[in-house]
SEDOTOR-509809 format. One line per field, with one value per residue (C-alpha): residue number from 1; residue in one letter; chain; z, y negated, x negated. Coordinates in Angstrom, 3 decimals. Each point is the difference from the previous one (the first is absolute). Example, Ala and Ser with C-alpha at 12.3 -4.5 7.8 and 13.67 -1.06 7.14 Angstrom:
<nodes>
resi	1, 2
resn	A, S
chain	A, A
c3	7.800, -0.660
c2	4.500, -3.440
c1	-12.300, -1.370
</nodes>
This chain:
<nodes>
resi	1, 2, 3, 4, 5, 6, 7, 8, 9, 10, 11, 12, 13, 14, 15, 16, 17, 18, 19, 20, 21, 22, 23, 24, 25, 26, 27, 28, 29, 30, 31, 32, 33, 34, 35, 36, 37, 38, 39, 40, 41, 42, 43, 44, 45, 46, 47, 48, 49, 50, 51, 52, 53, 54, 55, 56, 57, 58, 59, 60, 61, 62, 63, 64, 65, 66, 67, 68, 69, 70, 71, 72, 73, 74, 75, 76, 77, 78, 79, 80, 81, 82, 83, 84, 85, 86, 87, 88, 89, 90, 91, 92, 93, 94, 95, 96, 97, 98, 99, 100, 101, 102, 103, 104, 105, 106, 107, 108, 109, 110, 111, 112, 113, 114, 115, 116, 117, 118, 119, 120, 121, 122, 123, 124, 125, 126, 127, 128, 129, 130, 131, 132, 133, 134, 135, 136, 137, 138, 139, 140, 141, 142, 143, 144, 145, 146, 147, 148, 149, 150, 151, 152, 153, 154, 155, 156, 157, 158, 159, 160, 161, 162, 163, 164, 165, 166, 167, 168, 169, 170, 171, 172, 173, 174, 175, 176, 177, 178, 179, 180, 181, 182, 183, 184, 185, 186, 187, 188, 189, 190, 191, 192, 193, 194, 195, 196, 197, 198, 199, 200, 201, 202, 203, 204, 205, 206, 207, 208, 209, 210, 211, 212, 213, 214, 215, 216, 217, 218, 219, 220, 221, 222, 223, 224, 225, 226, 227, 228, 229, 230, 231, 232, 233, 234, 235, 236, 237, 238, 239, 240, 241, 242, 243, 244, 245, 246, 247, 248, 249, 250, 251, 252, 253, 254, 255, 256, 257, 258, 259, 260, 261, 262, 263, 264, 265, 266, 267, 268, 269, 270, 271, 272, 273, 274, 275, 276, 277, 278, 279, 280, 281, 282, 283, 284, 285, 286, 287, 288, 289, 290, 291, 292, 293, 294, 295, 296, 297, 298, 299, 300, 301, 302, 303, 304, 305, 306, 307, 308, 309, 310, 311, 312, 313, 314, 315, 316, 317
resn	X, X, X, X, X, X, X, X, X, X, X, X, X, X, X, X, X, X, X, X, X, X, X, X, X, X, X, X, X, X, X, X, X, X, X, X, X, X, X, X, X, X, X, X, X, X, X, X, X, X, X, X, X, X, X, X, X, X, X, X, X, X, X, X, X, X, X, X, X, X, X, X, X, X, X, X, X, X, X, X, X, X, X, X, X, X, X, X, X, X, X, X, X, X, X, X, X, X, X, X, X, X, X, X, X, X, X, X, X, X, X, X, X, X, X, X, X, X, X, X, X, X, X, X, X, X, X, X, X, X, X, X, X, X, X, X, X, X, X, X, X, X, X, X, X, X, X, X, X, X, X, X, X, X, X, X, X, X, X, X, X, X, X, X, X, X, X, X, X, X, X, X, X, X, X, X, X, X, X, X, X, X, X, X, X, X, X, X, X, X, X, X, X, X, X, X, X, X, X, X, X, X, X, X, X, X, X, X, X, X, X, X, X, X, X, X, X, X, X, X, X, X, X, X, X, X, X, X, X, X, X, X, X, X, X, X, X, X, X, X, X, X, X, X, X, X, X, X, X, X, X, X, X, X, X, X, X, X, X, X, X, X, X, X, X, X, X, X, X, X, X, X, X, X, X, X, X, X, X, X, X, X, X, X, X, X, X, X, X, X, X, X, X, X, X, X, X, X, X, X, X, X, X, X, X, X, X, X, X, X, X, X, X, X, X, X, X
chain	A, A, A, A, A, A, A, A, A, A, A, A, A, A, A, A, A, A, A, A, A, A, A, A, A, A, A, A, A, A, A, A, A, A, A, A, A, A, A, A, A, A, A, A, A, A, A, A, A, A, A, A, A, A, A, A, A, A, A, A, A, A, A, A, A, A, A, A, A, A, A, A, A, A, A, A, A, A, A, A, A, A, A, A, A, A, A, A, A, A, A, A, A, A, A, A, A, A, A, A, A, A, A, A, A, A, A, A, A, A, A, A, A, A, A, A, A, A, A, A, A, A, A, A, A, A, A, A, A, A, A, A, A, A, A, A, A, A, A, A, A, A, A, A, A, A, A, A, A, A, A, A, A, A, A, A, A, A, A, A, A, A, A, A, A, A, A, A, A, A, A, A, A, A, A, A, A, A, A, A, A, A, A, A, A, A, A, A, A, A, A, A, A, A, A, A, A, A, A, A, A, A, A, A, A, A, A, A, A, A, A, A, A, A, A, A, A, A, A, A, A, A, A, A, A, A, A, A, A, A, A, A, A, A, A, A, A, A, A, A, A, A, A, A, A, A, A, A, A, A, A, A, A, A, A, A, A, A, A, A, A, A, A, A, A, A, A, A, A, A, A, A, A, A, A, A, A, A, A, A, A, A, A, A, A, A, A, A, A, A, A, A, A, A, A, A, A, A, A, A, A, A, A, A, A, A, A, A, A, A, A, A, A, A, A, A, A
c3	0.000, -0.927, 2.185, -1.056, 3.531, 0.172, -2.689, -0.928, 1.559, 3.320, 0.605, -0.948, 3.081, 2.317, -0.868, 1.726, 3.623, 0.944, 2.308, 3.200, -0.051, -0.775, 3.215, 2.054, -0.491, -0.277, 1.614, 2.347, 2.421, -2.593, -0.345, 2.038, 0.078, -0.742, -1.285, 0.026, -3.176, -0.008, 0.669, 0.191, -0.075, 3.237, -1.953, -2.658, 2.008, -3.469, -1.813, 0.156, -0.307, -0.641, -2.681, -0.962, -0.989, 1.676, -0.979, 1.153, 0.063, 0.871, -3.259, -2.614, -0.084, 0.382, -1.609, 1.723, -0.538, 2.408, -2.274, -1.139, 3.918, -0.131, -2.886, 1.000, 3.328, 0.751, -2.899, -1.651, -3.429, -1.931, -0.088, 3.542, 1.010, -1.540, 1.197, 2.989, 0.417, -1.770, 2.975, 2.954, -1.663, -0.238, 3.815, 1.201, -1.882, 0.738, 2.358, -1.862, 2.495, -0.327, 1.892, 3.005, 0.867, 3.079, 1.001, 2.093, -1.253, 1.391, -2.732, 0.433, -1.140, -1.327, -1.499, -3.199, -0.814, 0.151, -3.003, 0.465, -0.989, 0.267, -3.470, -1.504, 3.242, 0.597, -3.708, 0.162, 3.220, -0.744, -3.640, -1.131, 3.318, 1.135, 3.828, 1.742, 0.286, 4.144, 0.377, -2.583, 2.437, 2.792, -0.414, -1.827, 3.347, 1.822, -1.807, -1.132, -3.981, -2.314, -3.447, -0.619, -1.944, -2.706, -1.565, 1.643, 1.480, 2.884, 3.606, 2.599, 3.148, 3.238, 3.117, 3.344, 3.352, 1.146, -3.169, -2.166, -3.960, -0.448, -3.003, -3.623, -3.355, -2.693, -3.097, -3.513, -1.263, -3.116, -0.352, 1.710, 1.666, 4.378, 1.887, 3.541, 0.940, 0.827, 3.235, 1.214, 2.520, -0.712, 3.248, 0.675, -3.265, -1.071, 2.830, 2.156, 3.751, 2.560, 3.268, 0.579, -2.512, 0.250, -4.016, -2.418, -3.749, -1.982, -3.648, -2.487, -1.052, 1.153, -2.683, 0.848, 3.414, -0.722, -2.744, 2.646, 2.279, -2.751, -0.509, 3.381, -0.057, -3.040, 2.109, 2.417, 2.959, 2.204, -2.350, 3.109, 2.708, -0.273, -0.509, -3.504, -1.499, -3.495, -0.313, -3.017, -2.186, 1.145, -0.555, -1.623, 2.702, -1.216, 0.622, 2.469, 2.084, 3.508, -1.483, -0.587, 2.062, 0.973, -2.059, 1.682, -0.074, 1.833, 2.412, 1.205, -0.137, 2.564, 2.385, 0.944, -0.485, 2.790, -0.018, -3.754, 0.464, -3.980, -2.853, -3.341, -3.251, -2.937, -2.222, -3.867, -1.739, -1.626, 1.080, 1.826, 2.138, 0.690, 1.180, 2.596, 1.054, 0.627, 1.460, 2.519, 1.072, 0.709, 1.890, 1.678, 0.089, 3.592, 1.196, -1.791, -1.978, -3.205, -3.118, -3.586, -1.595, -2.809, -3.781, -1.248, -3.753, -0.447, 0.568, 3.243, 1.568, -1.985, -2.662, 1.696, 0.635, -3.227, -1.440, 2.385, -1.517, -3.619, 0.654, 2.042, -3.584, -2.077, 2.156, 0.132, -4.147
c2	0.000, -3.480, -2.742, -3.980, -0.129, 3.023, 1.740, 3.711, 0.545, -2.118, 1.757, 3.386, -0.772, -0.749, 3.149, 1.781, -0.770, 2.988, 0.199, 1.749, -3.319, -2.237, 1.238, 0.384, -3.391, -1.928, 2.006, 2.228, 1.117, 1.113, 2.564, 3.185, 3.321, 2.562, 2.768, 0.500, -1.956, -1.096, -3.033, -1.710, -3.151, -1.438, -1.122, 3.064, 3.235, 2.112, -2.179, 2.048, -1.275, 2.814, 0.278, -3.399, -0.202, -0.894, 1.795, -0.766, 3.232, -1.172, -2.894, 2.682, -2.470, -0.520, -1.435, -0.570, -4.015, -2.450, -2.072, 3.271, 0.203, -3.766, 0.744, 3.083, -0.509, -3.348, -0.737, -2.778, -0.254, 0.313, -3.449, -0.805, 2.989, -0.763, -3.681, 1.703, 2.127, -2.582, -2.384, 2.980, 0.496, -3.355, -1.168, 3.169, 2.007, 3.944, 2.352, 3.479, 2.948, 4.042, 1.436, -2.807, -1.556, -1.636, 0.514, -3.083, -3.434, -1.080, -3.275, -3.696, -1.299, -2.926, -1.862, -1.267, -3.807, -1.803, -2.149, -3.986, 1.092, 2.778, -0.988, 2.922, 2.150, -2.291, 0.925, 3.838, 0.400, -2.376, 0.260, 3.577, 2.187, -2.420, -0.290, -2.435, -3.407, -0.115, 3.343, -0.680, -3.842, 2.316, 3.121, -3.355, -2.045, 3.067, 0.256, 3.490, -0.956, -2.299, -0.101, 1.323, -3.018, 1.765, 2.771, -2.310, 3.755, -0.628, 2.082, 1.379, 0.400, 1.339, -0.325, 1.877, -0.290, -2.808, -2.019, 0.699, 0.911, 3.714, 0.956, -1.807, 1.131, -1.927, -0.182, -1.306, -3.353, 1.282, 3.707, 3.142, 0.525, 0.186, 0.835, 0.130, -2.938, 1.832, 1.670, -0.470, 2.020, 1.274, 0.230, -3.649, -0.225, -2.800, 0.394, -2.866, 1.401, -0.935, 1.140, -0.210, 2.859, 3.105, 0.148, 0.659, -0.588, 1.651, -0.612, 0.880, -3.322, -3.964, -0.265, 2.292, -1.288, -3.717, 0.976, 1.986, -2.944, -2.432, 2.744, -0.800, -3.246, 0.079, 1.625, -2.605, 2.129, -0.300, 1.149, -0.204, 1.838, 2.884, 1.581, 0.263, 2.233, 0.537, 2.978, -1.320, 3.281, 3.332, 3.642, 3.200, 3.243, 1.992, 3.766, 0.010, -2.363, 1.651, -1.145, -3.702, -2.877, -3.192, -3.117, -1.945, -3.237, 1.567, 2.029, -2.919, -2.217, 2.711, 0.096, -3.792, -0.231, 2.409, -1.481, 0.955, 2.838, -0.132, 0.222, -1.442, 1.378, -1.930, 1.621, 0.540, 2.223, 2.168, 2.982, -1.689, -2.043, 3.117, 2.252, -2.724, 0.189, 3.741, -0.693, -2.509, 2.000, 3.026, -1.710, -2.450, 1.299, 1.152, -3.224, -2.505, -0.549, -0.286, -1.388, 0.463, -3.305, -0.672, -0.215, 3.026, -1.230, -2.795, 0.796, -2.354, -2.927, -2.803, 1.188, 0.299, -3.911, -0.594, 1.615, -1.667, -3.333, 0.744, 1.287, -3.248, -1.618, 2.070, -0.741, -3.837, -0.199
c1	0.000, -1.639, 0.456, -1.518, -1.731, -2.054, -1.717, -0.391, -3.218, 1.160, 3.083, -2.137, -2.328, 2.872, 1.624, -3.600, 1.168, 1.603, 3.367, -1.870, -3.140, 3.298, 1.877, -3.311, -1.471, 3.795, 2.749, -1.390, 2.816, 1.392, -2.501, 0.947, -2.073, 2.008, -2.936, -3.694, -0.203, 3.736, 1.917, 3.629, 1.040, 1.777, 3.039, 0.917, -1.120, 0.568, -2.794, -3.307, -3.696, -2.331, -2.940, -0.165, 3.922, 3.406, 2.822, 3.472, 2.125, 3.402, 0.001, -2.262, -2.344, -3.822, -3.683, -3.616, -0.400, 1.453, 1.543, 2.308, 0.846, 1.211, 2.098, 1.772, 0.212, -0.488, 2.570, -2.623, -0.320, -3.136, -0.837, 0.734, -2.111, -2.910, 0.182, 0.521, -3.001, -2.521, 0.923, -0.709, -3.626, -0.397, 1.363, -1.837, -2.419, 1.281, -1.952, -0.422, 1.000, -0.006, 2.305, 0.244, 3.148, 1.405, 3.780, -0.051, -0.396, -2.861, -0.326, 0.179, 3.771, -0.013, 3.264, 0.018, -0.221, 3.119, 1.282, 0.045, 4.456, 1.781, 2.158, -0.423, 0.715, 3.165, 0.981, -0.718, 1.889, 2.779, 0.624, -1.186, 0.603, 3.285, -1.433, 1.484, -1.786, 0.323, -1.146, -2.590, -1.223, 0.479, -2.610, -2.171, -0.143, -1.027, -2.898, 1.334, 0.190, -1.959, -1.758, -3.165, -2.196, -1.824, 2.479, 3.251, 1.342, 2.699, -2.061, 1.415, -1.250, 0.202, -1.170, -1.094, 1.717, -2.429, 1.268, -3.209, 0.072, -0.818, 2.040, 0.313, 1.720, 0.148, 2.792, -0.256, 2.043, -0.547, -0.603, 1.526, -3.676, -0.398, -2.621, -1.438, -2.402, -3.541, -0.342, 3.770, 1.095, 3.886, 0.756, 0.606, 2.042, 2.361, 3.010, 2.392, 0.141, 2.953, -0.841, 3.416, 1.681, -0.474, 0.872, -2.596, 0.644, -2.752, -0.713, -2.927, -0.932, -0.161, 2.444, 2.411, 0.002, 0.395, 2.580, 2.140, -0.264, 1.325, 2.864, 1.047, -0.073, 2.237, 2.344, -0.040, -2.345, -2.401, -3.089, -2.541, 2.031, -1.724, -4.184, -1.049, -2.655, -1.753, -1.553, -2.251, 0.800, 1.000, -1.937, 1.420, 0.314, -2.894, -0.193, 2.692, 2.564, -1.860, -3.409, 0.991, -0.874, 2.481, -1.080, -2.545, 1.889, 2.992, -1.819, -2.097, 3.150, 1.879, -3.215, 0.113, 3.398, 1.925, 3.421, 0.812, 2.568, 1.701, -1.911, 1.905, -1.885, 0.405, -2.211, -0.418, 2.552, -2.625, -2.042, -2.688, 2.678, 2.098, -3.206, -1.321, 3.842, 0.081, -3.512, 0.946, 3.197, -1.728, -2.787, 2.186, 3.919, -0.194, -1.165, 1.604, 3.639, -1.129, 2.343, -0.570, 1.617, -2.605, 1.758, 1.562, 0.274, -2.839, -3.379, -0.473, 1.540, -1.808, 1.877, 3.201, -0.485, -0.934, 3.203, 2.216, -0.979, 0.279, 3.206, 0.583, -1.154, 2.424, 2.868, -0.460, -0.280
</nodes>
């Protein structure tokens, strides 16, 4: 595939850094040992590292070179992947490893710049997603979202109990591509906590989240009553249901957080969002009431939202 910005033999040399040096040197918690000479990834348990290639049973999919990784799993396009992986050599020259990985994150995070506006975030949110402006000013003055300078993404972050940044993901304005900030740790993930409720409404994404919250306000309700948790992505079951592990996000969430008693999952209607709701029943459906209400014919509830105001649209013509 050509591209005006990079030539052939550029894009050729990019396509060298393999996925296992990619994840080492940029995402390493994501990096779990599984084998002698055999890792996972932290978010899709079914997606193998072995032999200098990743392959990702559960989606048929696989290839050795990072940029493949970003593609297929990272949902980046080929452009946006090699951008992506010329800036990581370039901020931080890679580290080759053989057969070395941490599971902890033991990096320096590090947000990334924020823009002198947040237009185009304002925009994407508003306009192309249909979030609500208040809840939009609200998550914005709590220092929870805000536009990256150089690549004008919207971030979201989240923060420890002491009110400290430990988690960032960042989302295209004008692409479909996200992506973990370096060295976040998924535990403090993008969430709204009320000491008060013993409710927790758990989503995938930031989006989904903000978009339910904007659902409620549309019907006139309190859309900060209760906890609120993103899980930042969900992971297939694996071998077997009594092998798989709570989401990190949630898990932590539940430890510092003793007086949630209900769990409402809104989840994605597809087979990713359906395992990581068997998953979280079996591991937590003794200890908690726990409510399926995510979509049942949309694929999650940003798009719920977003069909509730086209057919607002169609109705007012």
């Amino acid at each position: 595939m050509s591209n005006k910005f990079y030539t052939d033999e550029e894009a050729q040399e990019l396509q060298k850094l393999d996925v296992f040096t990619y994840l080492y040197n940029y995402e390493p918690s994501e990096l779990v040992k599984s084998g002698k000479k055999e890792y996972r990834t932290a978010t899709h348990s079914s997606l193998v590292i072995s032999n200098g290639k990743w392959i990702w049973f559960s989606q048929g999919k696989g290839g050795v070179s990072a940029i493949s990784y970003l593609m297929d799993v990272k949902g980046m396009n080929y452009y946006e992947a090699v951008k992506y992986v010329d800036k990581c050599i370039r901020d931080s020259p890679p580290v080759y490893h053989v057969n070395k990985c941490s599971k902890t994150n033991n990096g320096i995070f590090k947000l990334p710049p924020v823009s002198k506006d947040n237009k185009k975030m304002m925009y994407y949110l508003k306009n192309k997603r249909k979030i609500d402006k208040e809840v939009i000013q609200f998550y914005y003055q709590k220092g929870m979202i805000y536009e990256c300078s150089y690549d004008h993404s919207v971030v979201f972050v989240g923060y420890d109990e002491k009110g400290i940044e430990r988690y960032a993901s960042k989302r295209a304005t004008d692409g479909d591509w996200k992506i973990d900030v370096f060295n976040s740790n998924k535990e403090y993930s993008f969430q709204l906590v009320n000491k008060e409720s013993d409710v927790l409404n758990i989503f995938e994404s930031a989006i989904d989240l903000m978009s339910f919250q904007t659902l409620e306000k549309l019907h006139k309700r309190n859309w900060k009553k209760n906890n609120y948790l993103s899980l930042s992505g969900v992971t297939a079951i694996g071998n077997s249901i009594e092998e798989s592990e709570l989401p990190i996000a949630l898990g932590k969430f539940l430890e510092i957080n003793p007086q949630i008693k209900v769990l409402n999952l809104y989840l994605d209607n597809d087979k990713a969002g359906k395992n990581s709701i068997a998953k979280i029943n079996y591991l937590l459906g003794k200890s908690y009431q726990i409510y399926d209400k995510g979509p049942k014919k949309m694929k999650d509830v940003n798009e719920v939202l977003i069909r509730k105001f086209k057919q607002k649209e169609e109705y007012s013509r």
